[in-house]
C-alpha positions as CSV (number, residue, x, y, z in Angstrom):
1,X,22.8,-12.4,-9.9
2,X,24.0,-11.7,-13.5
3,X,23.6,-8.2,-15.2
4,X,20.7,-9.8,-17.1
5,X,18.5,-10.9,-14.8
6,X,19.6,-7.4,-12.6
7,X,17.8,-5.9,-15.5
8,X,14.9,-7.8,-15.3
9,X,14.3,-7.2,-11.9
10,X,15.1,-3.2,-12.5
11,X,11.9,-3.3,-15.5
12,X,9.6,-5.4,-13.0
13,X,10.0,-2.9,-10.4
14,X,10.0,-0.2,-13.4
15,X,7.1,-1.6,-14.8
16,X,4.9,-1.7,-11.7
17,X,6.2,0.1,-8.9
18,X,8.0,3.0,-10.6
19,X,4.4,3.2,-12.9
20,X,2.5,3.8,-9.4
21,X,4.9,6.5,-8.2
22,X,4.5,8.3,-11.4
23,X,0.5,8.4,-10.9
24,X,0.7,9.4,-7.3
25,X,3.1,12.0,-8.1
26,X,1.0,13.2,-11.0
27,X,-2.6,12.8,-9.1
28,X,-1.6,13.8,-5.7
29,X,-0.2,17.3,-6.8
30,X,-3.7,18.5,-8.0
31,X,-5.2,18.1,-4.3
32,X,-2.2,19.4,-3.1
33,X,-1.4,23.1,-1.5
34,X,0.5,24.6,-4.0
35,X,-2.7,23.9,-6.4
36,X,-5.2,24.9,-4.4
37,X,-3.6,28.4,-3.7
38,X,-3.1,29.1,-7.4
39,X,-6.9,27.8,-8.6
40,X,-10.3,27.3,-6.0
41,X,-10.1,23.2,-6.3
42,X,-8.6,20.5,-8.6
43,X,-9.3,17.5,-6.5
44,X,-11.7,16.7,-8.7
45,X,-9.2,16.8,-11.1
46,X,-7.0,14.5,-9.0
47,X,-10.2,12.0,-9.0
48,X,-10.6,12.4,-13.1
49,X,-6.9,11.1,-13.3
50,X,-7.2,8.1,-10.8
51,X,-10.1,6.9,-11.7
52,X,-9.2,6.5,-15.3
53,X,-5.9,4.9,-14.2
54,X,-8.4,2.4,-12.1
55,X,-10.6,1.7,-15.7
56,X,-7.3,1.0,-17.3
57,X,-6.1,-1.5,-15.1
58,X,-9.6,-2.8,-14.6
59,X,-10.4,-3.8,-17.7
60,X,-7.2,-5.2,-18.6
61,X,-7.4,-7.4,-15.3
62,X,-8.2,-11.1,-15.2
63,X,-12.2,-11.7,-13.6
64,X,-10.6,-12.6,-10.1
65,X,-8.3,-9.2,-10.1
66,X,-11.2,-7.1,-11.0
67,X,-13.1,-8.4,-8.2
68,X,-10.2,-7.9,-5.7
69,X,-10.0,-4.7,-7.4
70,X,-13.3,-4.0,-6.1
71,X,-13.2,-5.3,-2.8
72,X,-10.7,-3.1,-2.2
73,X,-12.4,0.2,-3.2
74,X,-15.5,-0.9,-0.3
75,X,-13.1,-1.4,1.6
76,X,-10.9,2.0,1.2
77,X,-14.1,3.6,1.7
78,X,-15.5,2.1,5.0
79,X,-12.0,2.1,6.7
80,X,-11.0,6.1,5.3
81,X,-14.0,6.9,7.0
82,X,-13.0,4.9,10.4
83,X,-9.7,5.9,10.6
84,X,-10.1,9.7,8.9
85,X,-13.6,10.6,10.1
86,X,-14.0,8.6,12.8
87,X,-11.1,8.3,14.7
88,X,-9.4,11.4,13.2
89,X,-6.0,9.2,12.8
90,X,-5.0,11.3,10.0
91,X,-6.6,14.6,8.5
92,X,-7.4,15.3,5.0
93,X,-6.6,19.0,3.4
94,X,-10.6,19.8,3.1
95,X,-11.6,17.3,5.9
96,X,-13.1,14.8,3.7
97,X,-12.4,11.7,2.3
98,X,-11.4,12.3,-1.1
99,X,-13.1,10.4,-3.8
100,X,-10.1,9.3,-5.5
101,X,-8.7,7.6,-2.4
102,X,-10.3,4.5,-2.7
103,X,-9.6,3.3,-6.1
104,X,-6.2,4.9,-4.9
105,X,-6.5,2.0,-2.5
106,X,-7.3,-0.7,-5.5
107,X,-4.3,0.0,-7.3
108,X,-1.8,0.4,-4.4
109,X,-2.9,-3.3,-3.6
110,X,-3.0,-4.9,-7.4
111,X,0.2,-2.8,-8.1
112,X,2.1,-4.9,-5.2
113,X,0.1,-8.3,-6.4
114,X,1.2,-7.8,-9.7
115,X,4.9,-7.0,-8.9
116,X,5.2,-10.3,-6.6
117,X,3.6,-12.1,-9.8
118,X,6.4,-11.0,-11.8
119,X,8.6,-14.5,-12.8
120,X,11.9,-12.7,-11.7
121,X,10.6,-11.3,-8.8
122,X,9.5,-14.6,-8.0
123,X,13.0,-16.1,-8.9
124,X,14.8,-14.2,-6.9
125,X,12.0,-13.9,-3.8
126,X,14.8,-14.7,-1.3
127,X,17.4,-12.0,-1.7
128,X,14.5,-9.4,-2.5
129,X,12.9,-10.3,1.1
130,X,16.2,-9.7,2.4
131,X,17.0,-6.2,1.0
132,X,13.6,-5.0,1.9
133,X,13.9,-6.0,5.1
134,X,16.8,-4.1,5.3
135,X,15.6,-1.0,4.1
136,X,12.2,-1.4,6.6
137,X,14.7,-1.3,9.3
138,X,16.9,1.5,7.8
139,X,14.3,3.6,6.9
140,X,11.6,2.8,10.3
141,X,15.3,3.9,12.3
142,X,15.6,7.3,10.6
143,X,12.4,8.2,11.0
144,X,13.0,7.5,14.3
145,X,15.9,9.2,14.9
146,X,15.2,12.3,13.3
147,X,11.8,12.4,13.8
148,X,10.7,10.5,17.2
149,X,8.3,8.6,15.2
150,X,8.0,6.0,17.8
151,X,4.6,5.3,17.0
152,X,5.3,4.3,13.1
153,X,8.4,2.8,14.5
154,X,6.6,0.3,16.8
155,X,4.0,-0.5,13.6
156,X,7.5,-1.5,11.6
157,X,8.7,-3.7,13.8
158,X,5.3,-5.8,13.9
159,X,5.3,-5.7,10.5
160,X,8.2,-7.4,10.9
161,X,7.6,-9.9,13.4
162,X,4.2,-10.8,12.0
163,X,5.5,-12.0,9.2
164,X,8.4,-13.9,10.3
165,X,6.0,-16.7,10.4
166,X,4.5,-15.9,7.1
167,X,6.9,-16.7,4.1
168,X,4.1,-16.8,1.4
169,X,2.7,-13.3,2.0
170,X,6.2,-11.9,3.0
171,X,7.4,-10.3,0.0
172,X,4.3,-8.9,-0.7
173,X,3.6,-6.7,2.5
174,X,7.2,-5.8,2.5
175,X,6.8,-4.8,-1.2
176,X,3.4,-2.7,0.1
177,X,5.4,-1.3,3.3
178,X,7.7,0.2,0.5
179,X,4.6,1.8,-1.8
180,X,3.0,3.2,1.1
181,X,5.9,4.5,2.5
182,X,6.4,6.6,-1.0
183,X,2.9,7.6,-1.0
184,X,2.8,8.8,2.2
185,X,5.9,11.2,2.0
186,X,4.1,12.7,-1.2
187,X,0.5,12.9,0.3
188,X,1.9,14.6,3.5
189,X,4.5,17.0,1.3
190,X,2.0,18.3,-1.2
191,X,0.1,18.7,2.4
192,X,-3.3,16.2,0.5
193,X,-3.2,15.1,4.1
194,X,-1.2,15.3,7.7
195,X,-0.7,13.0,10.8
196,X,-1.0,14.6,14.5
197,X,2.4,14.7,16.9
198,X,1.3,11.7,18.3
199,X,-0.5,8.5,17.6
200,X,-4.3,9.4,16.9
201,X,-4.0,12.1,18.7
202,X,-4.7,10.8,21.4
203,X,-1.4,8.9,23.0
204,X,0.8,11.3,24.1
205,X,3.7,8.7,24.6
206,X,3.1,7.6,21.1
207,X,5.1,10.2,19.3
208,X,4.2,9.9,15.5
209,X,5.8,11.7,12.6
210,X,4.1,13.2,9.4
211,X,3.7,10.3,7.9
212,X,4.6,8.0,10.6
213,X,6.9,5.3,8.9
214,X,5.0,2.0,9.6
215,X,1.4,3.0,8.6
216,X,1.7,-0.4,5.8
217,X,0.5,-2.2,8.6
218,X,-2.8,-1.1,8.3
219,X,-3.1,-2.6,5.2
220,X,-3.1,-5.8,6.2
221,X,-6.9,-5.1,6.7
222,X,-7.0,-3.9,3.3
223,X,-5.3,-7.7,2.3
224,X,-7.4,-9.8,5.0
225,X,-10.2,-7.9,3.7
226,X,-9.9,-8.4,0.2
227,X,-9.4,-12.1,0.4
228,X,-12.2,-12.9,2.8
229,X,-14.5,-10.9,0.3
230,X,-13.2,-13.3,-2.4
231,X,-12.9,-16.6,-0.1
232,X,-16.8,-16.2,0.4
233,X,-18.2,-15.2,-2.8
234,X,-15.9,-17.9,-4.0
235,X,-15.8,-21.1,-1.8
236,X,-15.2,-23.8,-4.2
237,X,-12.1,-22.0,-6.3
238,X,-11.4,-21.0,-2.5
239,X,-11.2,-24.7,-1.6
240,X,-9.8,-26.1,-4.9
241,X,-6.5,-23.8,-3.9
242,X,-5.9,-24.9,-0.4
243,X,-6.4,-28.6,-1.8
244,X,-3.4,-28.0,-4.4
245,X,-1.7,-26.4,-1.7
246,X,-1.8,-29.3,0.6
247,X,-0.2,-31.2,-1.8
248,X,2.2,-29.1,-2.8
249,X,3.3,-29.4,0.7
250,X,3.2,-33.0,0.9
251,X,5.7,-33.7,-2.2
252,X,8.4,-31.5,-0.9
């Protein structure tokens, strides 16, 4: 790989990824601890700021992003309230769901679609696999380590293996792995939310750290979901697409 197209790949990730970790630093610091022991509540504030960040993107979006756009808000909501409320997986600071979570949701998922979109991402799809592969097992092994995060641990490693059979949606869970692994460390440090000593709370031989390292693999609900919203209220386009990639398959 040349210093040019080293570039390229530095403003792609720049461009999307590096954009995303700028708004969650930004939004998740006014529903975090040190702000709410200096003023009553700003998470309305941190909801002001992502939900114009989600009208921006929105209605720059093709039709078809839009609507996976919105599939993935119902679906942030109903499975933040499963996993939060319900099965009290993780806690938020004021034991809600906060409203800005679920366009949060949106854009974590479009901001990983439209970085795998990217032409020299897609060029050089191969080695990035690789590298984040490597860091997956890196990063899943510290937390390990250092933490005992056995639980998060065990969710890495099946992220893995899942997709080993997978190629086409490969880079982009591995590219999610790596957002939601940013996002947690913020949302646990600014203390927006926290993870119990073990996994739901409820395994003790489960030992989870705060944020547990593998929790992307959750999202693959958030994925599945999203398309199975958009394979049904879209059957022909939905059909058209596994025709062409049929024959795709059959000329190579």
């Amino acid at each position: 790989m040349n210093s040019k197209n080293t570039q390229l790949l530095i403003l792609a990730f720049s461009k999307n990824m590096g954009a995303l970790f700028l708004l969650l630093i930004v939004t998740l610091f006014f529903d975090s601890n040190y702000m709410a022991n200096k003023i009553i509540s700003t998470q309305h504030i941190a909801t002001a700021v992502m939900l114009v960040a989600f009208a921006i993107i929105f209605f720059k979006a093709t039709l078809r992003i839009r609507k996976l756009m919105l599939y993935a808000v119902i679906i942030g909501i109903v499975g933040e309230h499963l996993f939060s409320i319900g099965l009290n997986m993780y806690t938020y600071r004021l034991k809600n769901v906060p409203l800005y979570v679920p366009p949060g949701h949106a854009i974590v998922y479009i901001t990983a679609v439209y970085f795998c979109k990217e032409p020299i991402v897609r060029k050089y799809r191969k080695s990035l696999e690789k590298y984040f592969t490597i860091f997956i097992l890196i990063y899943s092994t510290l937390f390990l380590l250092l933490t005992q995060d056995i639980f998060g641990f065990i969710m890495s490693i099946l992220v893995l293996v899942l997709l080993r059979k997978h190629p086409r949606e490969r880079l982009f869970f591995y590219s999610m792995y790596i957002i939601v692994a940013f996002l947690e460390i913020i949302g646990t440090n600014y203390g927006c939310w926290s993870w119990p000593p073990t996994a739901y709370d409820f395994f003790p031989f489960l030992k989870s750290a705060n944020p547990p390292s593998g929790i992307s693999l959750f999202y693959f609900t958030l994925d599945l979901g999203c398309l199975l919203f958009y394979k049904y209220q879209n059957i022909k386009a939905w059909k058209r697409m596994k025709h062409i990639r049929l024959l795709n398959k059959e000329v190579i």
